[in-house]
Kinemage of the C-alpha trace (Angstrom):
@kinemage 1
@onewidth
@group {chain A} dominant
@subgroup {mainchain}
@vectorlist {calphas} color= white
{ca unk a 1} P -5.812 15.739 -64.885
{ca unk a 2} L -6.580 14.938 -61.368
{ca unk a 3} L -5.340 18.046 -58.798
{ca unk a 4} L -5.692 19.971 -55.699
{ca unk a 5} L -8.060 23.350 -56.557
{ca unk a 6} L -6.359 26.406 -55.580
{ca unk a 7} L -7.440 30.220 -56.759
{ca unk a 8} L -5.710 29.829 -60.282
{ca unk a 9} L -6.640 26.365 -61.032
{ca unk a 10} L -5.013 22.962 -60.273
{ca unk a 11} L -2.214 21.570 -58.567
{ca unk a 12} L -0.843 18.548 -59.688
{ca unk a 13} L -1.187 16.186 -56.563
{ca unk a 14} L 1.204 13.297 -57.722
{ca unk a 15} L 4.368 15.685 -58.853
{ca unk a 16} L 5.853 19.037 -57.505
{ca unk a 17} L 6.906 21.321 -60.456
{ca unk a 18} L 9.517 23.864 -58.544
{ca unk a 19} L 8.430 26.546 -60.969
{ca unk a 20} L 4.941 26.978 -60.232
{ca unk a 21} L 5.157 28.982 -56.979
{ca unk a 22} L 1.673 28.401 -55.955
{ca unk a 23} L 2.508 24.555 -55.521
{ca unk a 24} L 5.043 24.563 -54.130
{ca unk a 25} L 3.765 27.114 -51.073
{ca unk a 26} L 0.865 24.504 -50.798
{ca unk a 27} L 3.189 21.795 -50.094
{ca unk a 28} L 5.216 23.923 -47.625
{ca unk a 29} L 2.199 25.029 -46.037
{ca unk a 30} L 0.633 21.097 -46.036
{ca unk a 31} L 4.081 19.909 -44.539
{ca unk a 32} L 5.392 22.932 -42.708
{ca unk a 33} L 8.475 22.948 -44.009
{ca unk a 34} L 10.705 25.604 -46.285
{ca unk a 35} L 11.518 26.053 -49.616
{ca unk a 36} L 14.761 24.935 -49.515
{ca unk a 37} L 13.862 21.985 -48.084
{ca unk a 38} L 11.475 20.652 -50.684
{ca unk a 39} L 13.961 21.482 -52.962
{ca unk a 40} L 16.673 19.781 -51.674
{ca unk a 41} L 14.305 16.582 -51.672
{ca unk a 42} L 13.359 17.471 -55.430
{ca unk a 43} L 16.942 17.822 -56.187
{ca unk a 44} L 17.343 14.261 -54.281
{ca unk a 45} L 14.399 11.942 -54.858
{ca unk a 46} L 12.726 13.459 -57.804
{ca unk a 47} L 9.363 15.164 -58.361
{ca unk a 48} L 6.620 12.694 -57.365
{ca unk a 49} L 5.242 13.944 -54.446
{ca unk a 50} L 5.568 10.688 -52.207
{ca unk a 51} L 9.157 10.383 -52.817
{ca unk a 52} L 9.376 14.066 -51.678
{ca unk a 53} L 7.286 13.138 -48.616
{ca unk a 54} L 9.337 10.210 -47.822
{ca unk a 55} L 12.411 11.823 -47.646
{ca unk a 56} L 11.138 14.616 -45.759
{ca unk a 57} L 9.651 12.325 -43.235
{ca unk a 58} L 6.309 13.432 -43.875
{ca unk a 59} L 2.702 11.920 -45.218
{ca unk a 60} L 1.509 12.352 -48.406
């Protein structure tokens, strides 16, 4: 599986699973938005990661 390294292991880099915290706070860091708002786009869009980005405005 193809991912972003962080201390634990991989991130997934095409799909945002909401319950691995350490994924999620990358792509809130990446992005510089909240929680709530990736949720909200999660809850909206789905879980690949360029829908998310999309509807947040933001690149991949």
């Amino acid at each position: 599986m193809a991912g972003l390294k962080d201390k634990r292991g991989f991130i997934d880099k095409d799909r945002i699973d909401l319950s691995e915290r350490k994924a999620v706070e990358y792509w809130m860091k990446r992005w510089g938005v909240t929680q709530d708002q990736i949720v909200s786009a999660h809850r909206k869009v789905g879980r690949m990661v360029k829908d998310i980005a999309t509807e947040l405005g933001k690149k991949r």
